[in-house]
N, C-alpha and C positions, 0 to 999 in steps of 0.2 A: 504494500500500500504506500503512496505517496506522502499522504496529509501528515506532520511530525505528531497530530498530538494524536489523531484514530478516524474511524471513518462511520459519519451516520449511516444507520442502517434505519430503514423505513419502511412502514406498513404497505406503502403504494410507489409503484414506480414514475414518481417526481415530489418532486421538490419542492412546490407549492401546494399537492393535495398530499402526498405524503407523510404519516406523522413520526417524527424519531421513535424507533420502538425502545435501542438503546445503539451504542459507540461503537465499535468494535475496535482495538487497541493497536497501532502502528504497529505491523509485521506478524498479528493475527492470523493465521488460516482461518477459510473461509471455506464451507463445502458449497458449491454451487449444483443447482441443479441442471444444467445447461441451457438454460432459457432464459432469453435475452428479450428486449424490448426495446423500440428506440421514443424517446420522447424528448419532442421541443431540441431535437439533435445530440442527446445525449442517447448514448446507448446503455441500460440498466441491464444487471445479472440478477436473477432472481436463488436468494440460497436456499440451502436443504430445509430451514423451518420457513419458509414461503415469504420471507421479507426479501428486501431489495434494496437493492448498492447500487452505485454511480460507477461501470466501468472503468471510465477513466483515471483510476485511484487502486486499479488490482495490476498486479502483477499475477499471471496466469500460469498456473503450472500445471501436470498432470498426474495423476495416480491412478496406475494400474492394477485392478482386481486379477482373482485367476482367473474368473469364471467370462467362459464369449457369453453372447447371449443365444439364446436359443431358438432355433428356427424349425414353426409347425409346419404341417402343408399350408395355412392360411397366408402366414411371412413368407414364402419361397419368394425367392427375386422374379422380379415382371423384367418381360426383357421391353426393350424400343428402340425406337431407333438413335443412333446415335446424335450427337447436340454439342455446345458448346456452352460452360456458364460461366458466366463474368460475375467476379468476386465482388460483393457491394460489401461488406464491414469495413470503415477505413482502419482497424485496427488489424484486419485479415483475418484469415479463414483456417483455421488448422486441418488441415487433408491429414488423415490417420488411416493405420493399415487396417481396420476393420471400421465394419460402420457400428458402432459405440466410444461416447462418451466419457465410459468409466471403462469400457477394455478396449479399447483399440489407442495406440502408442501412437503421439502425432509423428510423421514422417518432416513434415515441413509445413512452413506458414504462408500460402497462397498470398498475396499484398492484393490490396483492391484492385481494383480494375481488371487483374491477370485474368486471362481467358486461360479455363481447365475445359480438355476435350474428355467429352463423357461417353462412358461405352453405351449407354441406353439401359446399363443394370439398374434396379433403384431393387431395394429393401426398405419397411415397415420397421423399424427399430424406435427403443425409448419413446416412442410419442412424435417420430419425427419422419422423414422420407431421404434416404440415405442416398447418393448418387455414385458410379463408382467410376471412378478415370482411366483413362487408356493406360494410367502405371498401373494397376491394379488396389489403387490405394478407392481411400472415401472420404465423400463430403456433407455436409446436412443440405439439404436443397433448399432451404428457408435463407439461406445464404448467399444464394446464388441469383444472379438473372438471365435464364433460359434464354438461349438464342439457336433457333432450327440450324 
């Protein structure tokens, strides 16, 4: 975290309708749930007890569980056709070798604008729509801006 003295943490993602719930203390961990928000041009992280931080103030790191997650016949990958997605987070996009969150190990950090070529895989994972790139790596597609 940035701020020297700790970093409010709020019931709602902003600043004017959000109420401090309590600090969290300079160099803190934070369990994020991975869900992001952008308002008024800030981008919010929302944590594991359902409150929310101002991005701009985290340093982001990763931790890996053992477990992949687990894929039914319902999640099996949809194929399509291939596409290109241009990275919209100005902070960028962590492409990781699987598509999860909490197991998949980031590979590298896509920078905005970067155009990733997409093989057409997508996977149903954590709540999100995973998309997979011609390295074989993946992205969340809530991240991306779809271009045929």
């Amino acid at each position: 975290m940035l701020p020297e003295v700790g970093l409010n943490v709020r019931d709602a993602p902003s600043v004017d309708d959000g109420a401090v719930q309590y600090v969290a203390l300079k160099d803190e961990e934070l369990e994020l749930t991975g869900e992001t928000t952008e308002v008024d041009g800030i981008v919010w992280y929302q944590l594991a007890d359902g409150h929310w931080v101002q991005g701009q103030y985290l340093e982001i790191s990763e931790r890996v569980s053992e477990a992949m997650p687990e894929t039914t016949p319902d999640a099996a990958p949809e194929a399509a056709a291939p596409a290109i997605g241009c990275v919209i987070p100005e902070i960028g996009l962590n492409v990781r070798d699987a598509p999860s969150v909490t197991d998949g190990v980031v590979q590298y950090v896509a920078l905005q604008g970067e155009e990733l070529v997409l093989t057409g895989q997508t996977v149903e994972a954590e709540g999100a729509t995973w998309y997979e790139l011609e390295d074989g790596n993946w992205v969340q597609g809530q991240y991306l801006e779809i271009k045929p």
